[in-house]
mmCIF file of the C-alpha atoms, coordinates in Angstrom:
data_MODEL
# 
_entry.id   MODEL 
# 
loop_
_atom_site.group_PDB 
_atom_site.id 
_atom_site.type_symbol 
_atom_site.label_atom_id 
_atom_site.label_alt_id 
_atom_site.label_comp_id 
_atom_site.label_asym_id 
_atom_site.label_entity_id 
_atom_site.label_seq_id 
_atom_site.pdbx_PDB_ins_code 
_atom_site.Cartn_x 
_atom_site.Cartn_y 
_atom_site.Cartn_z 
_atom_site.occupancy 
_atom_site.B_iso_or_equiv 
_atom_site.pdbx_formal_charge 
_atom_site.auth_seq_id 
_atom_site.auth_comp_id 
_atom_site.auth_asym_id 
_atom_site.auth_atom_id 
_atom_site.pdbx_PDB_model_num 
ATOM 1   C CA . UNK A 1 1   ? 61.847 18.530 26.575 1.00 0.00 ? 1   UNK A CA 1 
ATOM 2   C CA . UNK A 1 2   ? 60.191 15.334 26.163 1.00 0.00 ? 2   UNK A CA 1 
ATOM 3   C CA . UNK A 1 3   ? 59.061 14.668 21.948 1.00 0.00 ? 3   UNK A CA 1 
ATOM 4   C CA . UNK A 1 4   ? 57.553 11.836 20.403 1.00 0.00 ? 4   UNK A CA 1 
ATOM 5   C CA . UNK A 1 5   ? 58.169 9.884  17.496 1.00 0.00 ? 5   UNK A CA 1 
ATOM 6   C CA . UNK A 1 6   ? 55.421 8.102  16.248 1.00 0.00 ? 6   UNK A CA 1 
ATOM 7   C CA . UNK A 1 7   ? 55.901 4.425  16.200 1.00 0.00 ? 7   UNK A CA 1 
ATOM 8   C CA . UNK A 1 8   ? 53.135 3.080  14.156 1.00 0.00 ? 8   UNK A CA 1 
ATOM 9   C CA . UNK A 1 9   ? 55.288 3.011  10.413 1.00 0.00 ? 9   UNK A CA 1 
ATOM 10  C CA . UNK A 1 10  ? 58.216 4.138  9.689  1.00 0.00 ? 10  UNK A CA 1 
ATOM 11  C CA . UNK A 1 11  ? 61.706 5.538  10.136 1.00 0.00 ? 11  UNK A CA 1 
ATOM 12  C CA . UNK A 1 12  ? 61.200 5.530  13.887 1.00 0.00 ? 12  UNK A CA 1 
ATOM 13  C CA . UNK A 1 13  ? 64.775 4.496  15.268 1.00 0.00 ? 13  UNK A CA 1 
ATOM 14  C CA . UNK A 1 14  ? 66.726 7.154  13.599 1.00 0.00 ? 14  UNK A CA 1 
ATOM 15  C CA . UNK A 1 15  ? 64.400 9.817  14.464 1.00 0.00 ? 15  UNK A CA 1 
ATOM 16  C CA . UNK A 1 16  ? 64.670 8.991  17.937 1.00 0.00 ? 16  UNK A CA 1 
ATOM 17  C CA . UNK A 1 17  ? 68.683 8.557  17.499 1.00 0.00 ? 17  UNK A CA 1 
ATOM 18  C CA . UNK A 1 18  ? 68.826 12.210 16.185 1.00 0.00 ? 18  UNK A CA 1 
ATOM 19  C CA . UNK A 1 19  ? 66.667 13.626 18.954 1.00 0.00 ? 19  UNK A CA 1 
ATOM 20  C CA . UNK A 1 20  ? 68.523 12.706 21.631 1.00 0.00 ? 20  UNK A CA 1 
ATOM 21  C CA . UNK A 1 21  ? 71.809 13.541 19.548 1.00 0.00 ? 21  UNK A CA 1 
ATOM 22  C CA . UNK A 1 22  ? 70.387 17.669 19.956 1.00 0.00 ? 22  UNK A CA 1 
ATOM 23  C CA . UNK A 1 23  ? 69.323 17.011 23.827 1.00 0.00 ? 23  UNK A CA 1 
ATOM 24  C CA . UNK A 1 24  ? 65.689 16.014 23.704 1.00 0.00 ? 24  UNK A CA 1 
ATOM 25  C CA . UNK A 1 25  ? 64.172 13.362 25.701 1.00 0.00 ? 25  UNK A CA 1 
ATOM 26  C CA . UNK A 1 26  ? 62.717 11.200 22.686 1.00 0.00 ? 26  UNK A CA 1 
ATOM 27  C CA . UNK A 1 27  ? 60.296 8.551  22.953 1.00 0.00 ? 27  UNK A CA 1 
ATOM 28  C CA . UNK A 1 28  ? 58.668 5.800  20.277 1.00 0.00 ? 28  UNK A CA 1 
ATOM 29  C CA . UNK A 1 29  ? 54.888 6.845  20.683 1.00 0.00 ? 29  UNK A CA 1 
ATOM 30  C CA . UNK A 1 30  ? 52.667 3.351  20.586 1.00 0.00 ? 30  UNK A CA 1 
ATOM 31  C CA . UNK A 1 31  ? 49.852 4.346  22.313 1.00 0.00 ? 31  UNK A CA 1 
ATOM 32  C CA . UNK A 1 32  ? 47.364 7.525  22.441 1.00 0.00 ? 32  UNK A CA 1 
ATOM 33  C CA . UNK A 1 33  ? 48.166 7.827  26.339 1.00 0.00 ? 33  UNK A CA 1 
ATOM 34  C CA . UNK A 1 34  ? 51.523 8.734  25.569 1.00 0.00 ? 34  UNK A CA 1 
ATOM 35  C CA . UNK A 1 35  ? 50.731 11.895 23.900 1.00 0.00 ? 35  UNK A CA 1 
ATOM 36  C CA . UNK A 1 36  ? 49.385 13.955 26.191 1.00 0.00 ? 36  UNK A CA 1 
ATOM 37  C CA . UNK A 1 37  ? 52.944 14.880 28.117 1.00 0.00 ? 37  UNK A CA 1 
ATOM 38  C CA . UNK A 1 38  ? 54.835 15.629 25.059 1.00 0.00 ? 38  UNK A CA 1 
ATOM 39  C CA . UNK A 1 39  ? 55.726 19.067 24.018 1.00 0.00 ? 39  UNK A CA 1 
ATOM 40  C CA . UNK A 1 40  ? 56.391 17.813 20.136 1.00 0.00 ? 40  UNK A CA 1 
ATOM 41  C CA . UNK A 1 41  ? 55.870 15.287 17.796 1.00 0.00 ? 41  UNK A CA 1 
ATOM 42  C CA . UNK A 1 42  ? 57.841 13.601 14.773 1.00 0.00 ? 42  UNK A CA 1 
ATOM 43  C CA . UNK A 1 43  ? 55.914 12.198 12.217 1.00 0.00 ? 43  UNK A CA 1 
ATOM 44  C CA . UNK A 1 44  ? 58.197 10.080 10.201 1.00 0.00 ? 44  UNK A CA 1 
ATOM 45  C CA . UNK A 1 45  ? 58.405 8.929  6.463  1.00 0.00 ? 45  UNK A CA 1 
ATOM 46  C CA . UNK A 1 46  ? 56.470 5.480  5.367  1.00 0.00 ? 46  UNK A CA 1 
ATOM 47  C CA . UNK A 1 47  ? 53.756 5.232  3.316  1.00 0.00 ? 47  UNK A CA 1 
ATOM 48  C CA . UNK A 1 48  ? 51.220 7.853  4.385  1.00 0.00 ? 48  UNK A CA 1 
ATOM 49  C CA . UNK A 1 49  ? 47.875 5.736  3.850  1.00 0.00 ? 49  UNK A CA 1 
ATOM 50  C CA . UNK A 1 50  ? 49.206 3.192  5.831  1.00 0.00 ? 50  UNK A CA 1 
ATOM 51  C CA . UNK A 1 51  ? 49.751 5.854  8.605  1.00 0.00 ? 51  UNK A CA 1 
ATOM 52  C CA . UNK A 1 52  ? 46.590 7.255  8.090  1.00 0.00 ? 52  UNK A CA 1 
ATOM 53  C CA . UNK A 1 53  ? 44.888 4.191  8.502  1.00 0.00 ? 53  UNK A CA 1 
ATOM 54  C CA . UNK A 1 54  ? 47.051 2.882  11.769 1.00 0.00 ? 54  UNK A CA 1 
ATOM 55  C CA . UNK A 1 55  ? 46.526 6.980  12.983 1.00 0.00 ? 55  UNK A CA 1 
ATOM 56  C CA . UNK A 1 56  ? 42.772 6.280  12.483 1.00 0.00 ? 56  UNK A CA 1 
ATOM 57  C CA . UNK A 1 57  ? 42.519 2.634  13.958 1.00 0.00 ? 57  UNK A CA 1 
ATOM 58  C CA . UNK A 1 58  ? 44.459 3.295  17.094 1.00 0.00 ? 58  UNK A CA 1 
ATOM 59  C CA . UNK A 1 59  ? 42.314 6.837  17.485 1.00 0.00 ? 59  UNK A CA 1 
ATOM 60  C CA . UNK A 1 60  ? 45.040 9.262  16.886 1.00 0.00 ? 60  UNK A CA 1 
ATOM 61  C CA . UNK A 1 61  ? 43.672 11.628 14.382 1.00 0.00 ? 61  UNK A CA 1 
ATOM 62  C CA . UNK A 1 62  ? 42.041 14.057 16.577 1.00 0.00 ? 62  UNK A CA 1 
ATOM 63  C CA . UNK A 1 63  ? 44.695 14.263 19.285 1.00 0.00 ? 63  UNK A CA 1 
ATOM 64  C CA . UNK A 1 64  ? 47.180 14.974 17.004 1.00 0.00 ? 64  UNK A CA 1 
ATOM 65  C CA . UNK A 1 65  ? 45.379 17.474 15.070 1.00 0.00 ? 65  UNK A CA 1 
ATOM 66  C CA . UNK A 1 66  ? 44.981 19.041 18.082 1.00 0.00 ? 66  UNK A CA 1 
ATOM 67  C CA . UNK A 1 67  ? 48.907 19.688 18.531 1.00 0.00 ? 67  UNK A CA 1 
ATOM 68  C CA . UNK A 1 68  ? 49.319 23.076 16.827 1.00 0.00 ? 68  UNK A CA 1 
ATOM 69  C CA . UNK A 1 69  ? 46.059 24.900 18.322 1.00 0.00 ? 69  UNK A CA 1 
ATOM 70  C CA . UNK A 1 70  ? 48.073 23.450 21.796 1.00 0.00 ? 70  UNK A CA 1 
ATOM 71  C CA . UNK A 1 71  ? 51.045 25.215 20.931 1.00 0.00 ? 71  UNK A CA 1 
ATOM 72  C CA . UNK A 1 72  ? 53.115 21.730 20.903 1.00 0.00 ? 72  UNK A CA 1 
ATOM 73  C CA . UNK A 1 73  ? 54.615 21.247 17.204 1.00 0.00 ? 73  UNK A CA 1 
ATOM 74  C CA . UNK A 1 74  ? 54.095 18.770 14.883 1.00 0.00 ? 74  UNK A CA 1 
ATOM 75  C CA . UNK A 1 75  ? 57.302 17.846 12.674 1.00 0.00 ? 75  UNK A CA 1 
ATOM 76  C CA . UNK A 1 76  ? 56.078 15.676 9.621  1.00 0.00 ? 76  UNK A CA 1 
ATOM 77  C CA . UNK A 1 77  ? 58.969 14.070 7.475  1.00 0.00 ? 77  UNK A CA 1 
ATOM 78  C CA . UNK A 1 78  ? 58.422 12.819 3.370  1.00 0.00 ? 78  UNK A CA 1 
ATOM 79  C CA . UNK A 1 79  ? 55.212 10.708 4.201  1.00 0.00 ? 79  UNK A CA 1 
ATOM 80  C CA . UNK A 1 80  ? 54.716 13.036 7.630  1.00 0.00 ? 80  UNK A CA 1 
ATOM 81  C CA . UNK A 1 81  ? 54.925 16.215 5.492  1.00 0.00 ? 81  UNK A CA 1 
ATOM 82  C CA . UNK A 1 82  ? 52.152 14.404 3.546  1.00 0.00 ? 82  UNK A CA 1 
ATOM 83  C CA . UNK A 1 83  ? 49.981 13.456 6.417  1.00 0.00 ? 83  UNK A CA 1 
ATOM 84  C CA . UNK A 1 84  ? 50.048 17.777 8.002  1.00 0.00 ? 84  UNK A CA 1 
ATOM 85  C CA . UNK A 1 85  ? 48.804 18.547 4.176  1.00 0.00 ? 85  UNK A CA 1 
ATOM 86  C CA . UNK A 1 86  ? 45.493 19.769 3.940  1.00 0.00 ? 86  UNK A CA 1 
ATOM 87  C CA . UNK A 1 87  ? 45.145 19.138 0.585  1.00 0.00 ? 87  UNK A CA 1 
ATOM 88  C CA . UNK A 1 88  ? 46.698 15.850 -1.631 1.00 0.00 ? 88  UNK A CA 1 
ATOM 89  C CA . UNK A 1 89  ? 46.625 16.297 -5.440 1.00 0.00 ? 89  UNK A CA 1 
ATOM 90  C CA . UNK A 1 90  ? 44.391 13.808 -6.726 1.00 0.00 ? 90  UNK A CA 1 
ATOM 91  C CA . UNK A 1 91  ? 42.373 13.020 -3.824 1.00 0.00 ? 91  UNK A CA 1 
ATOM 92  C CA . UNK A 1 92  ? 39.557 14.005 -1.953 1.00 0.00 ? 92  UNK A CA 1 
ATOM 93  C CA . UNK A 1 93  ? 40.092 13.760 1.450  1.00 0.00 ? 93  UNK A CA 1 
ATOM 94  C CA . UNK A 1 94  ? 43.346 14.787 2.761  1.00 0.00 ? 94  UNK A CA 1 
ATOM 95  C CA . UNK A 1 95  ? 44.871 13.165 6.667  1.00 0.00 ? 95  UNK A CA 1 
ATOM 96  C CA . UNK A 1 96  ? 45.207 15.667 9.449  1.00 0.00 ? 96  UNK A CA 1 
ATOM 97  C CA . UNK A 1 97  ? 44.970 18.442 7.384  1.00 0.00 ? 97  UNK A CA 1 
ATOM 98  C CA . UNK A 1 98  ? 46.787 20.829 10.116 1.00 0.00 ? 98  UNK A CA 1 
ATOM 99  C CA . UNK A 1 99  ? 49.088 22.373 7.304  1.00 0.00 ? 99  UNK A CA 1 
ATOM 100 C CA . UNK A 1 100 ? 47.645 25.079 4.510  1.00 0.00 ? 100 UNK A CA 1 
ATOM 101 C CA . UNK A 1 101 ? 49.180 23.550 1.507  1.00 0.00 ? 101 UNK A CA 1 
ATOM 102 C CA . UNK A 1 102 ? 48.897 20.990 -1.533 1.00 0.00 ? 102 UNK A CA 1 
ATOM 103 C CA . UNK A 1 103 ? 51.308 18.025 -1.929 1.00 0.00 ? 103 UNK A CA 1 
ATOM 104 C CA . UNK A 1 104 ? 51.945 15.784 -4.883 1.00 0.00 ? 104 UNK A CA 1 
ATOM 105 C CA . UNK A 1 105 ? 52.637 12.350 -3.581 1.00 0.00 ? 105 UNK A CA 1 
ATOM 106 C CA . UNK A 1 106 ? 55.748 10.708 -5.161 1.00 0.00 ? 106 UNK A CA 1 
ATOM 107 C CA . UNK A 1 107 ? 56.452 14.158 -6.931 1.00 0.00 ? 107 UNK A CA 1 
ATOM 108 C CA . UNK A 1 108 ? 60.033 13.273 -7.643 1.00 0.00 ? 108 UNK A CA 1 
ATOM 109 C CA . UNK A 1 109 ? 59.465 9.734  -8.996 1.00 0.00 ? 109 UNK A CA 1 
ATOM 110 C CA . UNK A 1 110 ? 59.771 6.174  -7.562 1.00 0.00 ? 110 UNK A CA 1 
ATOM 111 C CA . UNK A 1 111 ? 62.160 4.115  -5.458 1.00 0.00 ? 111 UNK A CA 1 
ATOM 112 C CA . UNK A 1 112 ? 64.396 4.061  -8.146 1.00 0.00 ? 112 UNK A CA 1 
ATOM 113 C CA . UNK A 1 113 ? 64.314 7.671  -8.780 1.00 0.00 ? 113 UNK A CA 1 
ATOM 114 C CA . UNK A 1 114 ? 65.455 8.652  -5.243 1.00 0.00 ? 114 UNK A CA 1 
ATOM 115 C CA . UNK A 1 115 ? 68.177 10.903 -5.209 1.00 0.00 ? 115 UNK A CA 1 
ATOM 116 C CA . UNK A 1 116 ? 70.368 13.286 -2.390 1.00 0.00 ? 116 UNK A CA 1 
ATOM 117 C CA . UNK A 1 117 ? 71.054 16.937 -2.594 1.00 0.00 ? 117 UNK A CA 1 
ATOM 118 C CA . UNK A 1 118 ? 72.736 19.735 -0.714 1.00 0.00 ? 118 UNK A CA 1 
ATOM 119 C CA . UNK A 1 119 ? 70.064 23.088 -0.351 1.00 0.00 ? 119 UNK A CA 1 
ATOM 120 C CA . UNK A 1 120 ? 70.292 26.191 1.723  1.00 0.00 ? 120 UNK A CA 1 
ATOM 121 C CA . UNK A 1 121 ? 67.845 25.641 4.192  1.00 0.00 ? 121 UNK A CA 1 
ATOM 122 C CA . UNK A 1 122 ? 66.146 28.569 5.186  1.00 0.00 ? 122 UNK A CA 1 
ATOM 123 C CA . UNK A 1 123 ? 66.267 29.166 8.806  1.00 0.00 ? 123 UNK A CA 1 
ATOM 124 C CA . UNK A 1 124 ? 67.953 25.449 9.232  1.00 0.00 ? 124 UNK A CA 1 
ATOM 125 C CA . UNK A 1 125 ? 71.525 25.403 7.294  1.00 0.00 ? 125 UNK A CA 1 
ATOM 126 C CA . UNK A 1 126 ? 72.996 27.122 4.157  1.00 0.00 ? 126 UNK A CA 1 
ATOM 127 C CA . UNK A 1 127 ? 74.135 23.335 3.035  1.00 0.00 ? 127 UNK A CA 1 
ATOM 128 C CA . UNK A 1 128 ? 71.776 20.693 4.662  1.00 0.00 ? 128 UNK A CA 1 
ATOM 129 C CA . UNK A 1 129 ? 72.346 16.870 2.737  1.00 0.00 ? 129 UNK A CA 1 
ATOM 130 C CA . UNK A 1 130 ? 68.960 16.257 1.691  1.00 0.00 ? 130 UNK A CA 1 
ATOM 131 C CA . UNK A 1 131 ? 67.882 12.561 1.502  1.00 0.00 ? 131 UNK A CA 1 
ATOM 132 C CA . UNK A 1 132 ? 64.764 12.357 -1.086 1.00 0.00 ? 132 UNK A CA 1 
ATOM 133 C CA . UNK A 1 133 ? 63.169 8.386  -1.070 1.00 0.00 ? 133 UNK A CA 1 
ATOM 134 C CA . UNK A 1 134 ? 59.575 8.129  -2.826 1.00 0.00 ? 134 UNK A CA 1 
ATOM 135 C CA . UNK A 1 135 ? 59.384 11.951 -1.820 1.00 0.00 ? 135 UNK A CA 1 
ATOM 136 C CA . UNK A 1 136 ? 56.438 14.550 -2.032 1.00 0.00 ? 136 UNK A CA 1 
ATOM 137 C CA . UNK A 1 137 ? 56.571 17.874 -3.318 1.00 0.00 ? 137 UNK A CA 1 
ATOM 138 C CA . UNK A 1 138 ? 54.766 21.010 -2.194 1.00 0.00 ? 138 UNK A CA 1 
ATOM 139 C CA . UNK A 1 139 ? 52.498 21.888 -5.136 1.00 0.00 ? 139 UNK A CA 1 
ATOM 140 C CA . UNK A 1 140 ? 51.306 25.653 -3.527 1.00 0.00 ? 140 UNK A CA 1 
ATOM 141 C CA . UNK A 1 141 ? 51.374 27.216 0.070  1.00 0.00 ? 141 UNK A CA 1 
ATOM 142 C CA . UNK A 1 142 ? 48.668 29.399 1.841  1.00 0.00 ? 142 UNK A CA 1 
ATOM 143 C CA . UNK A 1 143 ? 49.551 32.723 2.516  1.00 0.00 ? 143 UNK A CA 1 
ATOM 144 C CA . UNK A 1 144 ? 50.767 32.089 6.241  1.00 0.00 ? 144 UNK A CA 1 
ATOM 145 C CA . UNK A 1 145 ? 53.402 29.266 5.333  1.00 0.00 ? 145 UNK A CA 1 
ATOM 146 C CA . UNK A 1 146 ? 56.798 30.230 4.856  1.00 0.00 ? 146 UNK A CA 1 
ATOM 147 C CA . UNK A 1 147 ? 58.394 28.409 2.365  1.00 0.00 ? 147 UNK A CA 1 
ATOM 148 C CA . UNK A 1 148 ? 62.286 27.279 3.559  1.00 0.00 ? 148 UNK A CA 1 
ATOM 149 C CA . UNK A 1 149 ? 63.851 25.146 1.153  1.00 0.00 ? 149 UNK A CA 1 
ATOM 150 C CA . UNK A 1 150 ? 62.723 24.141 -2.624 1.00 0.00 ? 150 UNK A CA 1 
ATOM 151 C CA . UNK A 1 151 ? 64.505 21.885 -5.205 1.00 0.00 ? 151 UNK A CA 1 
ATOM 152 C CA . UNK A 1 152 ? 64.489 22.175 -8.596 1.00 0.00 ? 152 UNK A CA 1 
ATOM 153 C CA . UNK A 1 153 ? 61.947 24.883 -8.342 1.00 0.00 ? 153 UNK A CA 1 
ATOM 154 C CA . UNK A 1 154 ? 59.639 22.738 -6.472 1.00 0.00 ? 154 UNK A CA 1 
ATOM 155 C CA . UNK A 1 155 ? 58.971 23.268 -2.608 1.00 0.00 ? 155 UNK A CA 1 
ATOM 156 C CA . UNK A 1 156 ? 60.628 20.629 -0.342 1.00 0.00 ? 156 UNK A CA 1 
ATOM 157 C CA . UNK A 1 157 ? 60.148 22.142 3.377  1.00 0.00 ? 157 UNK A CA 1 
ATOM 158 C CA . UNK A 1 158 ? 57.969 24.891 4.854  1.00 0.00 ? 158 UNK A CA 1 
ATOM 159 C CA . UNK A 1 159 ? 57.070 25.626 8.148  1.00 0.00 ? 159 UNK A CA 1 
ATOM 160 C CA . UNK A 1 160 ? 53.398 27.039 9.059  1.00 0.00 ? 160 UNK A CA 1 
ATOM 161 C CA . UNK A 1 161 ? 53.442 27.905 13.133 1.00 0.00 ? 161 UNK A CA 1 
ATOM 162 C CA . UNK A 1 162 ? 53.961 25.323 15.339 1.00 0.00 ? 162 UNK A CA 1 
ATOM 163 C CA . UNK A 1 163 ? 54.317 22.808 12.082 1.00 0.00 ? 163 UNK A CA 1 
ATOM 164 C CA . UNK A 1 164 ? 57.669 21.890 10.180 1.00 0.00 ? 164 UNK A CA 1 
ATOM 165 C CA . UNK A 1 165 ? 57.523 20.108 6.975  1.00 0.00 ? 165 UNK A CA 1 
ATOM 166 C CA . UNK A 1 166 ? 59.825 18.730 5.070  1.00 0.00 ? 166 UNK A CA 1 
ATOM 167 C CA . UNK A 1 167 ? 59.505 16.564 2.086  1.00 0.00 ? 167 UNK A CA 1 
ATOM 168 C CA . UNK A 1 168 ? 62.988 14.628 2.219  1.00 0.00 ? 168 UNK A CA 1 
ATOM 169 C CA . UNK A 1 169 ? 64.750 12.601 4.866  1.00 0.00 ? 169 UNK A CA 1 
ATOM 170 C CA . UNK A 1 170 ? 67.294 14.278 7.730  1.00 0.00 ? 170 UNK A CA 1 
ATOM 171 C CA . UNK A 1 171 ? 67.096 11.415 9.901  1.00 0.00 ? 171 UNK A CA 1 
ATOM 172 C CA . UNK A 1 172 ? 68.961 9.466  7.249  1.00 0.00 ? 172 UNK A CA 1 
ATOM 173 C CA . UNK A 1 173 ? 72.078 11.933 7.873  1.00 0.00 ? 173 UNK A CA 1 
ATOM 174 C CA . UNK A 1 174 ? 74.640 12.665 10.271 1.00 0.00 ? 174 UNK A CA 1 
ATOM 175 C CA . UNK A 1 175 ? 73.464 16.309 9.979  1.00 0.00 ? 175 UNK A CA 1 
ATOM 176 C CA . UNK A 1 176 ? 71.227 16.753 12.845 1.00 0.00 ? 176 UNK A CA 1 
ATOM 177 C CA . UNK A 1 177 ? 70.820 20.583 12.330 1.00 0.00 ? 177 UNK A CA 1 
ATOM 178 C CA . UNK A 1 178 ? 67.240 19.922 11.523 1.00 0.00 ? 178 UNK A CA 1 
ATOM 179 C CA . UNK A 1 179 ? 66.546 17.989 14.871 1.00 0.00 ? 179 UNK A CA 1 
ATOM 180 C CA . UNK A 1 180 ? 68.199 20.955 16.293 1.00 0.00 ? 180 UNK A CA 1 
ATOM 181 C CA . UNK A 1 181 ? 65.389 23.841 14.356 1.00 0.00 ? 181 UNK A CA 1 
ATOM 182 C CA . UNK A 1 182 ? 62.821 21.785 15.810 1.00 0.00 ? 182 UNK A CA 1 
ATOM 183 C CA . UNK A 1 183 ? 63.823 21.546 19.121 1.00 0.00 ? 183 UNK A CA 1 
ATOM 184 C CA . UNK A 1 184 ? 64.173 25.010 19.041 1.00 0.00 ? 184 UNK A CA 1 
ATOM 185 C CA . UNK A 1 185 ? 60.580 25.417 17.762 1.00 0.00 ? 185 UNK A CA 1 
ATOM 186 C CA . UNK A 1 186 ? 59.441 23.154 20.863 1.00 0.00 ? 186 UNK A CA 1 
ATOM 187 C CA . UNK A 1 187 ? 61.487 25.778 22.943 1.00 0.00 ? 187 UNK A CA 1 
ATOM 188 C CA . UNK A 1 188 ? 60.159 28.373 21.908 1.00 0.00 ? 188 UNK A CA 1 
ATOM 189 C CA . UNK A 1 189 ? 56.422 26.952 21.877 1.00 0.00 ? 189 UNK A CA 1 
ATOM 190 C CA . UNK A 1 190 ? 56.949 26.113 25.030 1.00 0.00 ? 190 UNK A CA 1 
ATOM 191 C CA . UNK A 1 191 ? 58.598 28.852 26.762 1.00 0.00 ? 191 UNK A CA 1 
# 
């Protein structure tokens, strides 16, 4: 199974590292063209504006949001998780919007507030090392998004379909039992 990381911001290189650690063929996605023979797609942590703005300049948007109705999922890390929202507290418009739920950007502080925790995973692991940088929080859900992990009372990774969201960092582990769920999900998509 060949899935994408895309390469426009980003923790690209240890996306890709853990992907091909659970058997996928991963590849740093540059270009639109390179989309269209994946069956999945990584959307790593950054700063999601930025992304948004590269997604929109290089004319990714509407490929991408096309992903989940193509039954090839989309995987959106911390600043990902942001961009599959389809609704950002405190602003209008939200990025792909692919996702039925409401993030709060930063939700667990700055930089300097960044933290790591081990939570049962629904689904995933009873003990996965969570890595939280800058990270969102899931404010609310829609009724057909299963919630799968939450910190603190807050949610921190949900799953909707064909999309996986999570709002701290398993790249930035050895723990690639995460990797592994989505490649699974790919599988499975794929058939």
């Amino acid at each position: 199974m060949k899935i994408g990381v895309l390469a426009l911001q980003g923790a690209v290189t240890e996306h890709l590292r853990m992907l091909e650690q659970v058997g996928a063929e991963a590849v740093a996605v540059k270009k639109r063209e390179q989309l269209r023979d994946l069956d999945g797609l990584v959307i790593p942590g950054g700063e999601s504006t930025t992304i948004s703005k590269l997604m929109h300049k290089y004319e990714f948007m509407e490929e991408v949001r096309r992903f989940p109705a193509e039954q090839r999922p989309l995987f959106g890390t911390c600043a990902g998780a942001i961009l599959l929202a389809n609704r950002i507290n405190g602003q209008a418009e939200a990025h792909l919007g692919v996702m039925d739920m409401k993030v709060e950007r930063n939700g667990f502080g700055r930089q300097k507030d960044s933290f790591e925790a081990i939570l049962p995973v629904a689904e995933v692991a009873p003990d996965f090392p969570a890595v939280f940088i800058r990270a969102p929080y899931i404010m609310e859900v829609g009724p057909s998004v299963q919630v799968l992990a939450k910190y603190d009372g807050k949610i921190v990774a949900a799953r909707q379909g064909a999309c996986l969201a999570c709002a701290f960092h398993p790249e930035l582990t050895e723990d690639d039992r995460f990797h592994q769920y989505f490649l699974d999900m790919v599988r499975a998509y794929r058939g």
